[in-house]
Each structure stands twice: as C-alpha cells, then as structure tokens.
C-alpha positions as CSV (number, residue, x, y, z in Angstrom):
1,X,256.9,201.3,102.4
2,X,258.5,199.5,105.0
3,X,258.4,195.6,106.5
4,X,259.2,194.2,109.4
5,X,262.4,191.4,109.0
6,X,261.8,187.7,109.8
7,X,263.1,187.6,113.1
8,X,263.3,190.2,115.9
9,X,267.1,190.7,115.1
10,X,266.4,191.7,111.4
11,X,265.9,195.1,109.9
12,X,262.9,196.5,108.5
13,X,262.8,196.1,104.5
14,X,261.9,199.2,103.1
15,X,261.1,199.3,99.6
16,X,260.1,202.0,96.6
17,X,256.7,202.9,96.2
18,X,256.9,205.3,92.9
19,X,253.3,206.1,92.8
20,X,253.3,207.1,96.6
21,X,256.6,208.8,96.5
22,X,255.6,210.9,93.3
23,X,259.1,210.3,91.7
24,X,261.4,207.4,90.4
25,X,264.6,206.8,89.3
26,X,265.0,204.0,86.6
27,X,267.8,201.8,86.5
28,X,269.5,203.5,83.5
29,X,269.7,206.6,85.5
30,X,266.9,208.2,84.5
31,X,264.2,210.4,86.7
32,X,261.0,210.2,86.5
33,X,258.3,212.4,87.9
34,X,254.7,211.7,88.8
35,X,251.5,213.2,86.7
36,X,248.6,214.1,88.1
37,X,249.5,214.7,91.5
38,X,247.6,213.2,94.5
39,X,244.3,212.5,91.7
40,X,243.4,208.7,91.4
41,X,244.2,207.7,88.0
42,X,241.4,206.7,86.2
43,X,240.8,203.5,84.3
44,X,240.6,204.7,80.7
45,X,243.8,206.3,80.6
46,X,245.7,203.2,82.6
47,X,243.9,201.4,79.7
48,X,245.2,203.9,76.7
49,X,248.6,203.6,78.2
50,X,248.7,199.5,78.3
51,X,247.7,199.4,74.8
52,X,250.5,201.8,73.7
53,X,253.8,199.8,72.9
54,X,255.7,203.2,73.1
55,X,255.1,203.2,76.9
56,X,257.0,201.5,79.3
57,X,255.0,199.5,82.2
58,X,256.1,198.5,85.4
59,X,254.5,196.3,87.9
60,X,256.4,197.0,91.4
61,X,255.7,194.4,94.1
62,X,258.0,194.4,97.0
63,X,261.0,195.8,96.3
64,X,261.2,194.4,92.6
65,X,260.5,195.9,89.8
66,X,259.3,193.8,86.5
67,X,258.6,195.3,83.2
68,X,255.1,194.0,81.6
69,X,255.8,193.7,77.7
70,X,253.5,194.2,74.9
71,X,252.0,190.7,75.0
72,X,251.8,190.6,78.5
73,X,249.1,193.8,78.6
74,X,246.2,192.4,77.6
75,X,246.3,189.5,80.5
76,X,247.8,191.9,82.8
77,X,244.4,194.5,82.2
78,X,242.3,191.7,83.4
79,X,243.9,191.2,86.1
80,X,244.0,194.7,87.5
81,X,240.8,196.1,86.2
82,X,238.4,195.0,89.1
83,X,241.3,196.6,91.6
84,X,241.3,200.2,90.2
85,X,237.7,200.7,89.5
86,X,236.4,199.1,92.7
87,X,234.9,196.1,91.4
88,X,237.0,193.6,93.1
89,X,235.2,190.9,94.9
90,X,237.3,189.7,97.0
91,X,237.8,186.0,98.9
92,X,238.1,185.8,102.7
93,X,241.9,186.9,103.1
94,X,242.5,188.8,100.1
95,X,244.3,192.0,100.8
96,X,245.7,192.7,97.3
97,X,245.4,196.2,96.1
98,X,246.8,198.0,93.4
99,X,247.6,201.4,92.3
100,X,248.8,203.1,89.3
101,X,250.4,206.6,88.1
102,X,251.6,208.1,84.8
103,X,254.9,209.2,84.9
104,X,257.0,211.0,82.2
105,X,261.1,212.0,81.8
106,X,262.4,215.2,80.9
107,X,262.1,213.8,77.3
108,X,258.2,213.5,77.7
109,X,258.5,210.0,77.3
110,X,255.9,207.8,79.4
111,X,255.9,205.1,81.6
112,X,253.5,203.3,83.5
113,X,253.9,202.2,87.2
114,X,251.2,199.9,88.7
115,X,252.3,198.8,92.6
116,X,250.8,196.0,93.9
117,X,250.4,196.0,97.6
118,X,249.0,193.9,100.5
C-alpha cells in the first residue's frame, strides 16, 4: 500500500500488506507464503488460529508490524470480529477495515496476519 508524505516535497510511504501481497518475509529471515489464495478467510478458522498458542499472530498497521500474544487474543477477537463477518456498525467517519490470511513456512508452521487498514 502506498501514502502520500506530509508535504508536497515528501515521498510516498509505501508499506507491506502480507495478506494482499500473498507472501511475507519475517524478521528472522524467514518466508512465508499465503493459504487460500484470493478466498476470504472465514471467521471460524481466524478464531481456531487465535486460540492456538502454537501460532504466531500479527496485527500489521501501517508499516509496523506487532505480535498479539496469548493473553492479548481474546480482547483482540472482539475487537475484530464485527470487521471480518460484516457486522460492523460503524460511527460517521469510521473507515477501519480489517483483513486476515493464514500463512505457513516451509516447516508447516502457522502464523496469523490480520492488517488493519483505513
């Protein structure tokens, strides 16, 4: 995704969107490719994945990346849900979206990536 910069003199920001670009590469090195293709992930599945502990979830906003730990799922869920199954209502103004993919290594390891856009 790209922004514009502040001022007419500053460049475009242009940051990752994993779930859009189908691939990411973590900051230990390692690639990761998209499942599912072009398919809308569906809400159970996001949901089986945040209650795993063995999974590795990332919330990408802008161009950072934070990890959502154990502890933080649960609150996390809530906040998400009415975004990825429509339910949303949303306030004059409110342009928030989010989307999320599954994602796995050459190890079959998975990790969750949920970007938050508006």
């Amino acid at each position: 995704m790209q922004a514009s910069g502040s001022g007419p003199s500053e460049p475009a920001v242009v940051w990752s969107q994993p779930v859009v670009e189908g691939e990411f590469t973590d900051e230990h090195g390692v690639w990761w490719q998209l499942r599912g293709g072009d398919e809308l992930m569906p809400w159970k599945r996001v949901e089986q994945l945040l209650r795993d502990p063995k999974v590795r979830v990332l919330r990408f906003y802008a161009n950072e990346a934070r990890d959502v730990l154990p502890e933080q799922r649960e609150s996390f869920a809530a906040e998400i849900r009415p975004y990825l199954t429509d339910t949303v209502v949303r306030q004059a103004g409110d342009c928030t979206d989010f989307l999320a993919g599954e994602f796995k290594d050459e190890h079959h390891n998975h990790l969750l990536v949920v970007e938050q856009s508006c």
